[in-house]
C-alpha positions in Angstrom: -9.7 -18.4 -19.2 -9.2 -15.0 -17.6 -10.3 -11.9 -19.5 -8.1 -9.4 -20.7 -9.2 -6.0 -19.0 -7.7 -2.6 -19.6 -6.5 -1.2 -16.4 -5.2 2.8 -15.2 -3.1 2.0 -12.5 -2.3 5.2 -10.6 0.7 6.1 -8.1 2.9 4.0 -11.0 5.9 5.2 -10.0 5.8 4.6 -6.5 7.1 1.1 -4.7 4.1 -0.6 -4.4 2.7 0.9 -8.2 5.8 -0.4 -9.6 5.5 -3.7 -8.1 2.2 -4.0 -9.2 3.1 -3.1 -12.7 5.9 -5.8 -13.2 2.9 -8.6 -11.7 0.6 -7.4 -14.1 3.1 -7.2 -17.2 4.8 -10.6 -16.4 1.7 -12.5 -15.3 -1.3 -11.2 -17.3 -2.5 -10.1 -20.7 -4.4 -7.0 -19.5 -3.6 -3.8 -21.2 -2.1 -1.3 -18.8 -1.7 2.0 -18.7 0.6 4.1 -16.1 -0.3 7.0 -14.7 1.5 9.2 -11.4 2.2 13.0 -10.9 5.6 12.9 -12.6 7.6 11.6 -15.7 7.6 8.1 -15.9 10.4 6.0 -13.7 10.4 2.7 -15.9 11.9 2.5 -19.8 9.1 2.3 -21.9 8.1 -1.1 -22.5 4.9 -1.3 -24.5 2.2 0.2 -22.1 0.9 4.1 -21.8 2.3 6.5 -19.8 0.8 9.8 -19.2 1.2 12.2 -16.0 -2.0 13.5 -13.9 -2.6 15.3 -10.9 -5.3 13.1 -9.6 -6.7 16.0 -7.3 -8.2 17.8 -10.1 -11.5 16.6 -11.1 -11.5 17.5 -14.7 -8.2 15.8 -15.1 -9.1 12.3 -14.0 -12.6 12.8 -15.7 -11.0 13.3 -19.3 -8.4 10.9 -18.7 -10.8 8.1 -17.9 -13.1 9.2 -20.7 -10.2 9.0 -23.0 -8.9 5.6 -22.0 -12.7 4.0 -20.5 -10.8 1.1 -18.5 -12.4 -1.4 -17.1 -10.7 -1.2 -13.5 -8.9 1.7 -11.6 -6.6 0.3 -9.4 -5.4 3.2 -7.1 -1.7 2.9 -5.8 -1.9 6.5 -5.0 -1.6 7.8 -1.6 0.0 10.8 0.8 0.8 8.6 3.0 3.6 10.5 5.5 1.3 9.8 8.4 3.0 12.9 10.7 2.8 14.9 7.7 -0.9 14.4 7.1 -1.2 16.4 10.8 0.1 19.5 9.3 -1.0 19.4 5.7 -4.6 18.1 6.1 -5.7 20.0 3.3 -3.3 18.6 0.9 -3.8 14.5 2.4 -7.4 15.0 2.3 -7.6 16.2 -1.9 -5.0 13.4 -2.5 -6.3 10.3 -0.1 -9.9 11.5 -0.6 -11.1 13.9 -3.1 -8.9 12.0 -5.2 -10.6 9.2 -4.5 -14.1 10.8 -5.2 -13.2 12.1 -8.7 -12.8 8.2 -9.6 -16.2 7.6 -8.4 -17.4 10.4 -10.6 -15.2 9.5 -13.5 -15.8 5.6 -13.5 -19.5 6.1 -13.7 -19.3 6.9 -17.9 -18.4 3.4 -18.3 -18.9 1.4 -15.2 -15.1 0.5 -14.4 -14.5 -0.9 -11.2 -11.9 0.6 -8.8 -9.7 -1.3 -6.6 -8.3 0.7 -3.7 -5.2 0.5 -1.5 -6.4 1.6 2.0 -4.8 0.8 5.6 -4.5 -0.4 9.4 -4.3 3.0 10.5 -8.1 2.8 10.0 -8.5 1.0 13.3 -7.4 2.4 16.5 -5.0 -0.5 17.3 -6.5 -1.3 21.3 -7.7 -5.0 20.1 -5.7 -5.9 17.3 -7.2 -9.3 15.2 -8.9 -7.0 13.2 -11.0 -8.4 10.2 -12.5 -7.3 7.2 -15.8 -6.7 9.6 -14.5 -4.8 12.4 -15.3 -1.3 13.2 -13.0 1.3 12.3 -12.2 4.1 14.5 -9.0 6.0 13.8 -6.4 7.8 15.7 -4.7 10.1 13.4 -5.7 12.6 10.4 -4.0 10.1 7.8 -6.4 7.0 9.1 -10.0 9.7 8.9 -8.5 10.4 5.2 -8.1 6.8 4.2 -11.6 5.6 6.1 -13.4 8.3 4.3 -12.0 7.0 0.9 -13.3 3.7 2.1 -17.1 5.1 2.9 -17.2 7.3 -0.1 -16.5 3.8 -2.0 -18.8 1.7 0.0 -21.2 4.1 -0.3 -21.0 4.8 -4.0 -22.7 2.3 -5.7 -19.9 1.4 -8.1 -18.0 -2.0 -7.9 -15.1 -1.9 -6.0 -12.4 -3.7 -3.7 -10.7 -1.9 -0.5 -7.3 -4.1 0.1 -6.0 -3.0 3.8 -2.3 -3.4 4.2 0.3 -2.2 6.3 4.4 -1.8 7.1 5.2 -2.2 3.5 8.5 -2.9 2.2 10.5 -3.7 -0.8 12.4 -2.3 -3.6 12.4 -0.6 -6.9 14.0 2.2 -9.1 13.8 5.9 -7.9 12.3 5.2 -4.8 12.7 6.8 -1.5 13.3 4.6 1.4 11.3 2.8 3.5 11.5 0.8 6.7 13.6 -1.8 5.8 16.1 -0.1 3.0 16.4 2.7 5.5 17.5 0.5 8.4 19.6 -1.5 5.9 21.5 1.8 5.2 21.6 3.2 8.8 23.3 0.0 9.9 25.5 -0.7 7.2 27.1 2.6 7.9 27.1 1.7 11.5 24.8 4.0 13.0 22.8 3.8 16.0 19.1 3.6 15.6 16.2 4.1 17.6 13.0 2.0 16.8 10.1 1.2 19.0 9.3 -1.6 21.1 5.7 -1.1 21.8 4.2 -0.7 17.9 3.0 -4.3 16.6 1.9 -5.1 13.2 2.7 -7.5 10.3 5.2 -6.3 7.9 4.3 -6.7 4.5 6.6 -7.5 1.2 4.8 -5.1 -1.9 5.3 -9.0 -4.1 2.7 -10.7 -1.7 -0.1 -7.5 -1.8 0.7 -7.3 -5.2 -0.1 -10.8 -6.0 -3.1 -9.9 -4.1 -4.4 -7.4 -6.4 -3.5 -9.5 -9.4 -5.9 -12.1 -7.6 -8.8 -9.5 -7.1 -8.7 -8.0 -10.8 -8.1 -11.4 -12.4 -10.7 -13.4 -10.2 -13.6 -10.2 -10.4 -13.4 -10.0 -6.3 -15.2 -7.5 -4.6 -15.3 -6.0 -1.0 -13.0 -5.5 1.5 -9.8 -7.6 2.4 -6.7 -7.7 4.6 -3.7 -8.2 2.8 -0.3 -8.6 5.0 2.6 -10.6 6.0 1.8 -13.6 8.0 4.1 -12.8 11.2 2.8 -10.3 13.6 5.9 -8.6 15.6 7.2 -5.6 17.2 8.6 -2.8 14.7 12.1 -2.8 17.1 12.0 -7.2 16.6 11.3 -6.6 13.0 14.3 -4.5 13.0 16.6 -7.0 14.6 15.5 -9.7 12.0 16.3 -7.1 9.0 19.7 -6.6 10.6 20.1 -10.4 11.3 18.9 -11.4 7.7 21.4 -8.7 6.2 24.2 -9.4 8.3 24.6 -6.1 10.2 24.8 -5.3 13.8 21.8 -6.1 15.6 23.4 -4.2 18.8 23.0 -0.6 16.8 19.1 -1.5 17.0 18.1 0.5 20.4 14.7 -0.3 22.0 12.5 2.9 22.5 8.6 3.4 23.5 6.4 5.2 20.9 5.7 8.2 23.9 9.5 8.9 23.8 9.2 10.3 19.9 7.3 12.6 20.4 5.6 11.9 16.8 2.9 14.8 15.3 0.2 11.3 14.8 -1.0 8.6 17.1 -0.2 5.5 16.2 -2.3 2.4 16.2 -0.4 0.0 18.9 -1.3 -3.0 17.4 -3.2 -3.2 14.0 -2.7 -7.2 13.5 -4.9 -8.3 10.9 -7.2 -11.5 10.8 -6.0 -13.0 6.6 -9.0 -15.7 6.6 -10.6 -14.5 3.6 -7.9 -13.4 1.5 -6.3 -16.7 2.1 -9.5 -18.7 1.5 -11.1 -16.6 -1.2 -7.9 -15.2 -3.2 -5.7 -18.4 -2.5 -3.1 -16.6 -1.2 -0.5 -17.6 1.2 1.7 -14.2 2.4 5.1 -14.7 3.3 6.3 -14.6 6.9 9.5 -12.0 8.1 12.1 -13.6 7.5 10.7 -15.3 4.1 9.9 -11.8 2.9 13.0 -10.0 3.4 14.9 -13.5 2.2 13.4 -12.4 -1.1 14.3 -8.7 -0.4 18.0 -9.4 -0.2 17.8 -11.5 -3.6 16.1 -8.4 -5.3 18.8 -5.8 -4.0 21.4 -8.7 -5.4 23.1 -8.7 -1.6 
């Protein structure tokens, strides 16, 4: 029998915190409580709510004091990677100082932290990249979110690091990402412009979800890559969105990453290597076409 734990969940209001929430509330008997900078995006629905700025210290010290949860699972993130190149000082209090004041906080009562980190950690030349293999990022977001993961793996406190990467799905208040974006773009016929030389596995927020449910309600600790199974191009990912939805895969326009002139380097290929998680947390992530299958159900198209 798994025991109930009482989690803080923080970033509640954003996709993947959301998704997490409605895993947690329909599959477990944990107590949760919700925390993000803002008012609370769901209805009330027998769980805690209370807003924080996770950057100050003193905040997430008395708020972890006052509710001594057993895990911290942190959703939270500033994760606009060009935007991280210009506002460094504002990525690095949120992805890391952030990150630190946990470690402090979680001390009082020994609370393990689960933490949402990335593939932008790796610099993307190899690609295959398991839980093992040496980081070395490209842009300011990736140093942010590797030194979240040392200041963790150096702390001393139980935790778990989930990497993930292209996520994608749906939920209330949200703004868009990859895949709701291009589903707009194209259903209003517009030409878009994605490139063909960025590879990864796109990820539906149900299947890392169900991959933090696994961690909390198993006790897991460590590092693991958590991902969709198929490992494409972001412009083939786009055709499959438009082909799944039924729009016009000829508005999809092939590009190279060095004609975008973005603010951040991008890893080239970040494919991940899902052994453990799918031998140690039983999980079996959906592919592309499986994932945004589901998608369409959820947006009731």
């Amino acid at each position: 029998m798994i025991q109930s734990k009482k989690i803080l969940l923080t970033g509640a209001n954003g996709l993947l915190g959301q998704k997490v929430t409605e895993l947690f509330r329909n599959e477990t008997s944990h107590e949760l409580i919700l925390t993000d900078l803002h008012d609370n995006a769901f209805e009330p629905r027998g769980y805690d709510y209370f807003p924080m700025d996770i950057t100050k210290k003193e905040d997430v010290k008395e708020s972890v004091k006052k509710y001594m949860p057993s895990v911290v699972i942190n959703c939270a993130a500033y994760t606009n990677v060009d935007g991280c190149e210009t506002e460094r000082e504002l990525s690095w209090r949120v992805n890391v100082d952030a990150v630190k004041h946990f470690i402090i906080a979680s001390r009082v009562n020994s609370a393990k932290i689960v933490h949402i980190s990335t593939d932008y950690v790796f610099d993307g030349k190899a690609g295959n990249y398991s839980e093992t293999s040496k980081p070395n990022p490209l842009s300011y977001y990736g140093k942010s979110k590797l030194a979240a993961e040392n200041a963790l793996i150096t702390s001393g406190i139980n935790f778990a690091i989930v990497r993930t990467m292209v996520l994608y799905g749906t939920g209330r208040n949200l703004r868009p990402n990859f895949v709701t974006w291009l589903i707009n773009m194209l259903a209003e016929k517009n030409t878009v412009r994605i490139v063909d030389d960025q590879f990864g596995m796109p990820t539906i927020i149900d299947d890392l979800g169900w991959g933090l449910v696994k961690i909390v309600n198993m006790e897991r600790s460590g590092i693991y890559n958590i991902c969709g199974s198929e490992y494409l191009s972001r412009y083939e990912f786009a055709v499959k969105i438009a082909n799944v939805f039924r729009l016009n895969e000829n508005l999809v326009m092939p590009v190279k990453t060095s004609d975008l002139n973005q603010a951040a380097a991008r890893p080239m290929n970040s494919s991940f290597v899902l052994l453990k998680a799918e031998t140690d947390l039983g999980i079996k992530p959906l592919n592309v076409t499986e994932g945004l299958s589901l998608l369409k159900i959820q947006l009731g198209l």
